[in-house]
N, C-alpha and C positions, 0 to 999 in steps of 0.2 A: 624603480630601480635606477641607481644611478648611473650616467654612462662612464665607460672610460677608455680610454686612450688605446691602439696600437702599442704602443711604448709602455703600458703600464699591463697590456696582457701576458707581451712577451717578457716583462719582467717576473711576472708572477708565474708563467708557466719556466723560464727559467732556472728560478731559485726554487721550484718545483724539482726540476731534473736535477739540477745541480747536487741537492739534499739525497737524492735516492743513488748515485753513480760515483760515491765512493773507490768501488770497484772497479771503475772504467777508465778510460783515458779520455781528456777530453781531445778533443782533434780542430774545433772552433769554437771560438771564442770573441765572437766582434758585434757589436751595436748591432741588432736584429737578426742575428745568426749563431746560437748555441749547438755543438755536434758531441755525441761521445760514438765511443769505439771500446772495441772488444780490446780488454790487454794482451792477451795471449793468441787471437786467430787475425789471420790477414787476409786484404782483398786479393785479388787478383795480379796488381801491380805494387803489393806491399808495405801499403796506409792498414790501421788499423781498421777489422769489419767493423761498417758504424751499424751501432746499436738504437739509436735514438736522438730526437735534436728538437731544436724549436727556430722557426723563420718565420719571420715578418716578411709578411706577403703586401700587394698594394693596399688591399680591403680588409682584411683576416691575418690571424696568427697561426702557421701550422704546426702541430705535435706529431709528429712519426714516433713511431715505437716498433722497431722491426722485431724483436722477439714473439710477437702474436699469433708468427707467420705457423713457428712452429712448437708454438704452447698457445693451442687457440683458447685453455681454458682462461690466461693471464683478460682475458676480455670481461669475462663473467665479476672479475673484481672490480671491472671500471664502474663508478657512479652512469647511474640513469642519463640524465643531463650530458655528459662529455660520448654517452654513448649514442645518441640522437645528432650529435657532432660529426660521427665517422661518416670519415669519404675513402670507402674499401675498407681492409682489415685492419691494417696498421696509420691511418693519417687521422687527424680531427681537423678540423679548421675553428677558432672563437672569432668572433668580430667584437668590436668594440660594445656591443649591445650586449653582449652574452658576458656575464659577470661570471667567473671564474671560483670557484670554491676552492678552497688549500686541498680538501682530501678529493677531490676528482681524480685527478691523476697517480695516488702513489697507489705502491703495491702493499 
């Protein structure tokens, strides 16, 4: 399997989120850090609730997905693979060794 990059995960999971969050606002947007948010509900100090994002960490790439919290069945549609990934309900980590499938993450 081939390996690939930091930079070429978060790309992928990226234009991943990107494709499915139409509906959302994004809130970051910068070289290893993609965020969306809620259009319609706010935090507590008035930034859009974030829904979901992807960060380049030192080692790994993280996927948050905060909707699971409270639609735990949105879990049951993730791929095997990205599920063996979760760290708690809502996070995954990819490392560069773990090749990324297009349908892993959408709904």
């Amino acid at each position: 399997m081939p390996k690939t990059s930091l930079s070429e995960t978060f790309a992928t999971l990226r234009d991943i989120l990107a494709a499915q969050s139409e509906h959302l606002v994004v809130t970051v947007d910068e070289p290893g850090d993609f965020q969306v948010g809620s259009p319609d509900q706010q935090d507590r100090i008035g930034r859009p609730l974030f829904v979901a994002g992807v960060r380049t960490r030192k080692n790994y790439v993280s996927y948050y997905l905060m909707p699971v919290y409270v639609m735990p069945r949105l879990v049951e549609r993730l791929s095997l693979g990205l599920k063996k990934r979760l760290q708690g309900k809502a996070a995954s980590a990819s490392r560069p060794s773990m090749p990324i499938r297009s349908g892993s993450c959408r709904s």
